[in-house]
C-alpha positions as CSV (number, residue, x, y, z in Angstrom):
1,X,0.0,0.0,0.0
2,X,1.1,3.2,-0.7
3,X,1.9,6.0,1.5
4,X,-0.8,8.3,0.1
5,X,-3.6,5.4,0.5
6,X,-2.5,4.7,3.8
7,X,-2.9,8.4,5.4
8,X,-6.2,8.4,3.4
9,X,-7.2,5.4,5.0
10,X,-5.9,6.7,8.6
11,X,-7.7,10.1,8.1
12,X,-11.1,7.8,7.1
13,X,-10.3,6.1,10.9
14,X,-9.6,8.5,13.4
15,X,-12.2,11.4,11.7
16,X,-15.1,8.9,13.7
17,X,-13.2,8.8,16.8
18,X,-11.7,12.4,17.4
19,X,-13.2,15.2,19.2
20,X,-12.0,19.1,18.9
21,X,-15.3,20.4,20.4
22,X,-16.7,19.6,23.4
23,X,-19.3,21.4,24.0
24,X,-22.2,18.5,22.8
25,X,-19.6,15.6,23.9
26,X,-21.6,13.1,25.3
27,X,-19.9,9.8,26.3
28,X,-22.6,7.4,25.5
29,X,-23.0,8.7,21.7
30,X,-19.6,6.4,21.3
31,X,-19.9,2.5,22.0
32,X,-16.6,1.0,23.5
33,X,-17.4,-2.5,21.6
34,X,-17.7,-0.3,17.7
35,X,-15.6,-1.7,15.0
36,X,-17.1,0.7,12.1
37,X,-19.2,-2.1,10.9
38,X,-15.7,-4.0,10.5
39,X,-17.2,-7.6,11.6
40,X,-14.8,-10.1,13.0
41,X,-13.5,-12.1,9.8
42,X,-11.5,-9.4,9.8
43,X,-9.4,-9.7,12.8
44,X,-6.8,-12.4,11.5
45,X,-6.5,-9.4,9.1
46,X,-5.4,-6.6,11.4
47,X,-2.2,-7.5,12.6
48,X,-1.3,-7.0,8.8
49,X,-3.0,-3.7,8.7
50,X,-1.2,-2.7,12.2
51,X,2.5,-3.6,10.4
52,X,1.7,-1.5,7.6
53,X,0.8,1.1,10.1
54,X,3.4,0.7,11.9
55,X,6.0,0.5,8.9
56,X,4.6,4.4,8.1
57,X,5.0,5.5,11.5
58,X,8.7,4.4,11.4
59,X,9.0,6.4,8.5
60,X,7.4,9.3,9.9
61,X,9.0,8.9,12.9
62,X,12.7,9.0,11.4
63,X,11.8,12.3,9.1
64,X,10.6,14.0,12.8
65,X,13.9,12.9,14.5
66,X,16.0,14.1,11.3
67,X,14.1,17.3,10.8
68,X,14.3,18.0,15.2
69,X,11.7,20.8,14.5
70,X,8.1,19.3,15.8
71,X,7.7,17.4,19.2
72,X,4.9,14.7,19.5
73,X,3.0,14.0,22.8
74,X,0.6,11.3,23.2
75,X,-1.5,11.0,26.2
76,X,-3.5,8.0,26.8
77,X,-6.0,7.5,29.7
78,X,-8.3,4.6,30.3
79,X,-9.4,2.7,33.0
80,X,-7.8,-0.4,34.5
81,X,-7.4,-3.6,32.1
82,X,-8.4,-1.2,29.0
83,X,-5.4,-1.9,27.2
84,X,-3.0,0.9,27.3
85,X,0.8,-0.9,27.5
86,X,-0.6,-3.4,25.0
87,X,-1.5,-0.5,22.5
88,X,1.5,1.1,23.0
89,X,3.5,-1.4,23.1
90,X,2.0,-2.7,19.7
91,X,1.4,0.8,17.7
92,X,5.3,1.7,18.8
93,X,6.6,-1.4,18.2
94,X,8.7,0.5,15.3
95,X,10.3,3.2,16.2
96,X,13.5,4.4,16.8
97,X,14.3,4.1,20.8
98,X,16.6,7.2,20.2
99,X,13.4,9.3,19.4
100,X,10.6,8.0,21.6
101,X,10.1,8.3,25.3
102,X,7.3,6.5,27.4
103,X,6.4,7.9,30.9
104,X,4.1,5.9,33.5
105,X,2.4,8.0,36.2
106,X,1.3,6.3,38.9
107,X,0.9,7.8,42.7
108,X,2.4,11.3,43.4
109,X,5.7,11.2,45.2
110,X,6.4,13.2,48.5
111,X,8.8,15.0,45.7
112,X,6.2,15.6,43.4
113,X,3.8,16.5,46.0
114,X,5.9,20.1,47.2
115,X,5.0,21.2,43.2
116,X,2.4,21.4,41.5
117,X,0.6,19.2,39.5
118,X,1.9,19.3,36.4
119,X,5.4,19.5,37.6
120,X,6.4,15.9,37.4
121,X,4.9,15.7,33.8
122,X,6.2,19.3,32.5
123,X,10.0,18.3,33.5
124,X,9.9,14.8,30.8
125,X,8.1,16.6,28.1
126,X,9.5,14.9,24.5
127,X,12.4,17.3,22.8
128,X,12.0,18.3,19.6
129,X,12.4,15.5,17.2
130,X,11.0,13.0,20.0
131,X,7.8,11.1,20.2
132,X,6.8,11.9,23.9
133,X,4.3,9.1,25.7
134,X,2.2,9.7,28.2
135,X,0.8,6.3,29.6
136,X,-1.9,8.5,32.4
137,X,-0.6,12.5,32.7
138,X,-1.8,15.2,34.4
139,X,-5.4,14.3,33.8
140,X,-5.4,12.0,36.5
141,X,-5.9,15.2,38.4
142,X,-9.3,15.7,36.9
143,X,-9.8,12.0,37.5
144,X,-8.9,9.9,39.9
145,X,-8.6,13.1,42.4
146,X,-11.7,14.0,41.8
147,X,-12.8,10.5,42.5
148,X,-11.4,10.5,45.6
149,X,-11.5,13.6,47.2
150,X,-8.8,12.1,50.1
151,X,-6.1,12.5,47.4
152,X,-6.7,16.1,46.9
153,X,-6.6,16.7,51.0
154,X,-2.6,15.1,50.5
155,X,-2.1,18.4,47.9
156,X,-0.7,20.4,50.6
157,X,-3.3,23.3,48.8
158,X,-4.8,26.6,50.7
159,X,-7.8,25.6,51.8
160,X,-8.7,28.9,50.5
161,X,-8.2,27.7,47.1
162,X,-10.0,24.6,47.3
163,X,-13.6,25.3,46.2
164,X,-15.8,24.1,43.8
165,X,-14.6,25.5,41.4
166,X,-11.4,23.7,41.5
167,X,-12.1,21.4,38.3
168,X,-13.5,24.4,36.0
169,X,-10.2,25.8,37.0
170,X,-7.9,22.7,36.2
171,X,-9.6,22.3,33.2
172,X,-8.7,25.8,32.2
173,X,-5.2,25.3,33.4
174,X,-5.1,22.2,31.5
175,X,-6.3,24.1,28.3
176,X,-3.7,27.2,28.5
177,X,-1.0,24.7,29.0
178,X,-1.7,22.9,25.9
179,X,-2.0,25.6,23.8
180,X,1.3,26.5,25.3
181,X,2.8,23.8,23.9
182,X,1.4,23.4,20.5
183,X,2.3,27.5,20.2
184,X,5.9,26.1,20.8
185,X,5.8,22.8,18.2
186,X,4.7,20.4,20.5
187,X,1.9,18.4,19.0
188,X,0.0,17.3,21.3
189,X,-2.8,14.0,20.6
190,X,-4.7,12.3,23.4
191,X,-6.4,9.1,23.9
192,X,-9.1,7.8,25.8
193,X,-9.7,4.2,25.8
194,X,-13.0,3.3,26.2
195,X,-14.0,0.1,27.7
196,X,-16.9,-1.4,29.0
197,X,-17.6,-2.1,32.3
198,X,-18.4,-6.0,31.1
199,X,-15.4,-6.6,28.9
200,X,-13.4,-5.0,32.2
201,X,-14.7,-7.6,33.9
202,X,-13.8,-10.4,31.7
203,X,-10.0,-9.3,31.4
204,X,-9.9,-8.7,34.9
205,X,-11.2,-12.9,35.4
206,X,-9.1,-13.6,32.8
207,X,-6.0,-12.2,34.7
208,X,-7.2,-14.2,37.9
209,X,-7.7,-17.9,36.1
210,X,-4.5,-17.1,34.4
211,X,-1.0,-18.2,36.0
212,X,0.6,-16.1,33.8
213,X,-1.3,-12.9,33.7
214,X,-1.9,-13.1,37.8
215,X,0.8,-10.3,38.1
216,X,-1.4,-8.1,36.0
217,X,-4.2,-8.0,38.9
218,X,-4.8,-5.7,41.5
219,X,-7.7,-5.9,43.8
220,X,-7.2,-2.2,44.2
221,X,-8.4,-2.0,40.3
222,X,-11.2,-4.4,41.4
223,X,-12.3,-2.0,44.1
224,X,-12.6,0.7,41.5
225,X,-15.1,-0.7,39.6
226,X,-17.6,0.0,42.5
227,X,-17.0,4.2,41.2
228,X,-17.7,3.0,37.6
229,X,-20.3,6.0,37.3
230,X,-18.4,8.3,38.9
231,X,-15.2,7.8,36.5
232,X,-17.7,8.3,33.7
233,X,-19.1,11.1,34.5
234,X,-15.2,12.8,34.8
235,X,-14.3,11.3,31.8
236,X,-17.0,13.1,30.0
237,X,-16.9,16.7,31.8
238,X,-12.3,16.3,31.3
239,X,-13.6,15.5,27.2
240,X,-16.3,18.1,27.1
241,X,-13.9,20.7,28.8
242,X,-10.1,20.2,27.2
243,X,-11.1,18.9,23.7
244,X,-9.7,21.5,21.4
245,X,-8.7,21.7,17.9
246,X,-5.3,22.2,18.7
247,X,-5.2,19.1,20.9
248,X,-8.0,16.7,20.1
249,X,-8.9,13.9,22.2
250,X,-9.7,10.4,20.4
251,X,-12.5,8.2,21.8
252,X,-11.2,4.9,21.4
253,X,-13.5,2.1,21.5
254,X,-11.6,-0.7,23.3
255,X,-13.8,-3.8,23.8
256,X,-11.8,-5.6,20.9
257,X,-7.9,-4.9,21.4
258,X,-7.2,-5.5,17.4
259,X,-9.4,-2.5,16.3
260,X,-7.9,-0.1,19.3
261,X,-5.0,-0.1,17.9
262,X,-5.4,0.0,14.6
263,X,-7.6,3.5,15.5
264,X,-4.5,4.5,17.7
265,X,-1.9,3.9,14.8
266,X,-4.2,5.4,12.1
267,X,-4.8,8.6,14.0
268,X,-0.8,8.9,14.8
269,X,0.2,8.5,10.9
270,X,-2.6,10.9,10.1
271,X,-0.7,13.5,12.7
272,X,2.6,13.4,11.7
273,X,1.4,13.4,7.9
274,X,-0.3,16.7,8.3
275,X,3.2,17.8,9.6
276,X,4.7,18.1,6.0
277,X,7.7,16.1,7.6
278,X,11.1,16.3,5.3
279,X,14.4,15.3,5.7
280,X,17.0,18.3,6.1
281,X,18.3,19.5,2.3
282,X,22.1,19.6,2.2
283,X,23.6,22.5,1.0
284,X,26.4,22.7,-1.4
285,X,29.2,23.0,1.5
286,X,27.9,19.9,2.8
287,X,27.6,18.2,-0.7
288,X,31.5,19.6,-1.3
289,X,32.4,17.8,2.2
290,X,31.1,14.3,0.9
291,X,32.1,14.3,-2.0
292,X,35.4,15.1,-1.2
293,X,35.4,12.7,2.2
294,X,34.2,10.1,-0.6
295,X,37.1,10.3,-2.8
296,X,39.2,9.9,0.6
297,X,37.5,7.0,1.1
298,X,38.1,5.8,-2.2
299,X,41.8,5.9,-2.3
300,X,42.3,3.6,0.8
């Protein structure tokens, strides 16, 4: 496939999934089990779709890395067992080391607790050239914290500032932030897996009957499940409230893991492509430089 059918075909996948408005977002307009009428025959297909996929985003990759003028950051959020290592771990599966850089964010240190919070993600943003990943960010603050409102008691905060407006002003903060960056080449793309309560629970079974996918449980992720609604209902208002144009979130249906990261893949090449993304042209003192470092070469 060429490279011109492929973007078409990425743009034709992640148009259904992205959002850039979020004013009428509503979460249950998007089913976590969707496939775009793609029935299941085609599965045994998709791996071969995900290496061309992921063949292009090598080559996409190596242009940003040579040309060292964009960034790339890509945020993914999801609840538990919704696939997020697997997806990166699958869609990145080709690119260069040198230029990609994955950071997990799990509990807040005492460290990152004297800052604020988007300290500890600010100080390993990707340099220019890089692929920067995000595997949960700073929107666990409009998450989790908000979940549980003990966490946000540990933020060493002025009472004074703690109110309810508090969200509306993280989102904001969130928003400013991001246009920040993109007003300084950092693209920024982010993903929300979306899984269903019932295919959670299956994974999470399957991790308990399975010897070799035990490690992978946590009753703590177990426990969660009894918030369900609450963590959809801040899924939606973080969606409805930081979905720009600039920075677009994807809903990614993740009930089948083959399609999810097909969607993930498709709507990274479709990024980089709209970057115009080129190798550096050598000017005629370079060219001068190999040619004569070539004859050198030739001699010996």
């Amino acid at each position: 496939m060429k490279t011109k059918e492929i973007i078409k075909k990425a743009q034709q996948f992640a148009d259904a999934f992205r959002v850039t408005d979020g004013k009428k977002f509503r979460l249950k307009d998007f089913d976590p089990a969707d496939t775009l009428g793609i029935n299941s025959e085609f599965k045994p297909r998709a791996k071969e779709a995900l290496a061309v996929g992921v063949q292009a985003l090598a080559g996409f990759q190596d242009k940003l890395y040579a040309q060292d003028k964009w960034a790339m950051l890509l945020i993914f959020q999801a609840m538990d067992a919704a696939g997020k290592d697997g997806v990166i771990k699958h869609v990145m599966s080709g690119v260069n080391p040198q230029g990609c850089d994955v950071h997990s964010f799990k509990s807040p240190s005492a460290e990152d607790l004297d800052h604020d919070y988007l300290w500890r993600c600010m100080k390993v943003l990707p340099n220019r050239g890089h692929i920067g990943i995000f595997n949960r960010s700073y929107y666990e603050e409009t998450l989790v914290v908000r979940v549980h409102p003990e966490f946000l008691a540990k933020q060493k905060l002025p009472p004074e500032l703690v109110t309810k407006k508090i969200w509306k002003r993280r989102f904001e903060d969130i928003r400013n932030f991001e246009q920040y960056l993109s007003n300084n080449g950092v693209v920024v793309r982010k993903f929300f897996l979306h899984l269903s309560k019932k295919e959670q629970k299956r994974r999470f079974l399957e991790r308990i009957e399975t010897p070799d996918k035990n490690w992978k449980f946590s009753a703590s992720d177990a426990a969660e499940r009894e918030h369900w609604d609450e963590y959809m209902e801040a899924y939606e208002d973080m969606i409805r409230n930081t979905a720009t144009k600039e920075s677009p979130w994807y809903v990614v249906p993740a009930d089948n893991k083959w399609f999810t990261r097909i969607i993930v893949s498709a709507a990274v090449i479709e990024t980089l492509a709209s970057l115009d993304l080129k190798y550096p042209e050598v000017g005629r003192d370079k060219l001068k430089e190999l040619a004569a470092t070539k004859a050198v070469l030739l001699k010996k």
